[in-house]
N, C-alpha and C positions, 0 to 999 in steps of 0.2 A: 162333828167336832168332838163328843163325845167320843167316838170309837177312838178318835186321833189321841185324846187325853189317854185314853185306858192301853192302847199300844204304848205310847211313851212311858205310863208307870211300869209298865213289861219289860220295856227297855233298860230302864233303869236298875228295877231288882236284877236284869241279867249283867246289865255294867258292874252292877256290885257283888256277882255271885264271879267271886277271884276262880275260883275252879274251871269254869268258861272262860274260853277264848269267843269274845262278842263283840267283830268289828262291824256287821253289821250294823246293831244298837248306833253305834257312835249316829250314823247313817241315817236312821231313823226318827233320831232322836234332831237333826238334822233338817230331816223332810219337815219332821214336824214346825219345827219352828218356823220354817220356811213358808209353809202353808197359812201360819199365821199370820206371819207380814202382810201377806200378799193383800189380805184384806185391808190391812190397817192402809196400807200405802195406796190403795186407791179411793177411800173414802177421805184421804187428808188430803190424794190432790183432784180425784176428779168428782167427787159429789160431797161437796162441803156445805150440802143446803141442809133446813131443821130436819125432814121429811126422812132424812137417813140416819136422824141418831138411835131411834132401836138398835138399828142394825149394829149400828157405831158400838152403841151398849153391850149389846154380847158378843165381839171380839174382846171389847174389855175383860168383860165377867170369864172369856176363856181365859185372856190370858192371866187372869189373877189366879184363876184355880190351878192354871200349870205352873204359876210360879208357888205357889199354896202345896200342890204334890212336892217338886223339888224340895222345898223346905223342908217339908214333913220326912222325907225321905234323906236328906243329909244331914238332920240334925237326928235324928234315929241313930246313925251311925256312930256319930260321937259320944 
């Protein structure tokens, strides 16, 4: 999940770098988040017991930090 994080800030400095043409990034950036659901969507409907909230726990903690890079990364901008 890490690696997934550090490609989407890649993507992103290349979304923000106007000079490139980076349809890919959209794409990526995409995967990524997609990748993320997928956990969350199976933990909410098919293992809702105590025994999976670690797990449950760092999807969270990912997705706080990828919304934590966004942030950092559009408020940069302004």
């Amino acid at each position: 999940m890490i690696i997934q994080l550090l490609r989407y800030r890649q993507c992103i400095d290349a979304v923000r770098d106007k000079s490139v043409e980076t349809p890919r990034s959209f794409m990526w950036m995409t995967l990524a988040l997609t990748l993320q659901a997928i956990p969350v969507g199976y933990f909410s409907s098919f293992a809702p017991e105590a025994a999976h909230l670690p797990v449950l726990y760092m999807v969270v903690a990912t997705w706080l930090l990828l919304m934590h890079i966004l942030y950092l990364k559009f408020v940069e901008e302004v």
